[in-house]
C-alpha angles and dihedrals in degrees: 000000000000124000089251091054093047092055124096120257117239089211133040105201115021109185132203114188137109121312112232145171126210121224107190112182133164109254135180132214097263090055089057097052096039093069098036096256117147112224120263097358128114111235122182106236127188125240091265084054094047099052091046093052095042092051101047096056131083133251117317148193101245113200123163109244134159115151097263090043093060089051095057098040082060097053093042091058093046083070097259124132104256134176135182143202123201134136112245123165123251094259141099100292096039078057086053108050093046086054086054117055080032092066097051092062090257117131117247118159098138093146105247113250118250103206131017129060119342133243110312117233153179125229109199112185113194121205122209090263094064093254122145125211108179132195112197135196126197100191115149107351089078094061096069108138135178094275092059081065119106093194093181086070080036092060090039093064126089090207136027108203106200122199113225096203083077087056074093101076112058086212084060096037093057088044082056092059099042085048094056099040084053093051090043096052093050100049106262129109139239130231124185135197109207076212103198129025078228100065091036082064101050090051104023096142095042092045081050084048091044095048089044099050106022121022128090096175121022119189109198130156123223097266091058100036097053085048090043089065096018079244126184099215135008080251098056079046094051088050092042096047092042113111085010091107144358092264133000114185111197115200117205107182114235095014106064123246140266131238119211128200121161099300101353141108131194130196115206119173132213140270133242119183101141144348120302110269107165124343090212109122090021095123089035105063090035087069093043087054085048095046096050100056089042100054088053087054093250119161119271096245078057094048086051095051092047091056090045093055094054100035086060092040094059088043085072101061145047112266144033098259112072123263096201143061107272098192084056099044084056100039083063109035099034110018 
């Protein structure tokens, strides 16, 4: 082991993904088909869209969000060190989502970009029967390149946790690679979440090539991780993923998840602790509960558990960053 391997990591968890804010506004039925939206889909919508969108409704409740930035917010409110890396403008909600995950003890000092598209967001109107239908913009979170890195945050961290809903930009995609050779060659390790079915279709070879070559821990739901392999069955994906990486762990809803490790197999069940209010950050905050523990050396049943706790905790609420208090909700449940 080299010195630089020896010495301790400032930061636990260090995240690359998109940088988006949330817009969640009351909406009614008329709103949605008055601008063509189909009721409690996601459509991809361009900066003119947006604007329009995000002028004509009413007052919301605006949160930074991003898959990866969930995760580390997450982390970040459990108590662990956390920093994160994605390209906002230099406008308000760029301000906004820098406040934000700011506020929440995480690291973000990715310099906003002065030209070029603006903050992307997400603009989730909710009807009165709980229904999301959501418009989302990409805008300048996408463009992340190399040159957005700061590889030196990058090398303090134990672990770099990677978004795969950015494989979609090359320039990403090449910030993705420098990133993990950097983590690697300074001792830490890299997770990734394959993030959406949808985007494991559209790089299947290069996500196999990625978990092959690059990931130590690789977080994934049925639905990825069948896509991931063609798979026939969760149970063909769980035998085809096996040995591929240090950890994989495998979410299933409502029916818990499994932790692989080499031969092993862990069972870890779910978590009620309310009814189910919206499922966004799920994932999210599975893998900062996991992370977490991880990043303390628990055992992986522990991590599970402590991915369970805070994914059912963000199912009871509206919204993908925690309401509660997650130290006390594992104080109590987990001790």
């Amino acid at each position: 082991m080299t010195s630089s391997e020896s010495a301790p990591k400032s930061f636990d968890v260090v995240g690359i993904g998109n940088a988006i804010v949330d817009v969640l506004v009351q909406a009614d039925e008329a709103f949605l088909e008055a601008h063509g939206l189909t009721k409690g889909t996601m459509a991809l919508v361009d900066e003119q869209q947006a604007e329009r969108l995000y002028a004509s409704v009413g007052p919301g409740l605006e949160t930074s969000g991003g898959s990866a930035a969930n995760t580390l917010a997450g982390i970040a409110q459990l108590g662990g060190r956390a920093g994160f890396i994605g390209r906002v403008r230099d406008d308000q909600l760029g301000a906004i989502f820098s406040h934000d995950i700011r506020s929440v003890g995480a690291h973000f000092d990715t310099p906003p970009a002065r030209s070029g598209a603006s903050t992307a967001r997400c603009l989730i109107l909710v009807t009165d029967d709980a229904q999301r239908t959501m418009c989302t913009y990409l805008g300048a979170s996408v463009a992340l390149d190399p040159a957005d890195l700061d590889l030196e945050l990058v090398r303090q961290a134990q672990v770099l946790y990677l978004e795969g809903y950015l494989w979609d930009s090359d320039e990403a995609k090449r910030a993705f690679i420098a990133a993990a050779e950097a983590a690697r060659a300074s001792g830490g390790q890299v997770a990734l979440s394959l993030s959406d079915a949808f985007c494991v279709d559209r790089h299947r070879q290069s996500f196999q090539e990625l978990v092959d070559g690059h990931v130590d821990v690789l977080f994934a739901n049925e639905l990825e991780i069948t896509s991931l392999y063609k798979a026939a069955s969760f149970e063909e994906a769980v035998d085809q993923v096996r040995g591929r990486c240090k950890v994989a762990a495998l979410t299933r809803s409502e029916q818990g998840s499994l932790v692989l490790s080499g031969e092993r197999t862990i069972e870890v069940a779910p978590v009620h602790l309310g009814k189910l209010v919206d499922t966004t950050g799920a994932g999210d905050l599975y893998a900062a509960g996991f992370l977490f523990g991880y990043t303390r050396g628990e055992s992986l049943e522990r991590c599970g558990q402590l991915g369970s706790l805070c994914a059912g905790q963000v199912v009871t609420q509206l919204g993908p960053r925690p309401q509660a208090s997650l130290p006390d909700l594992v104080a109590h449940h987990l001790g």
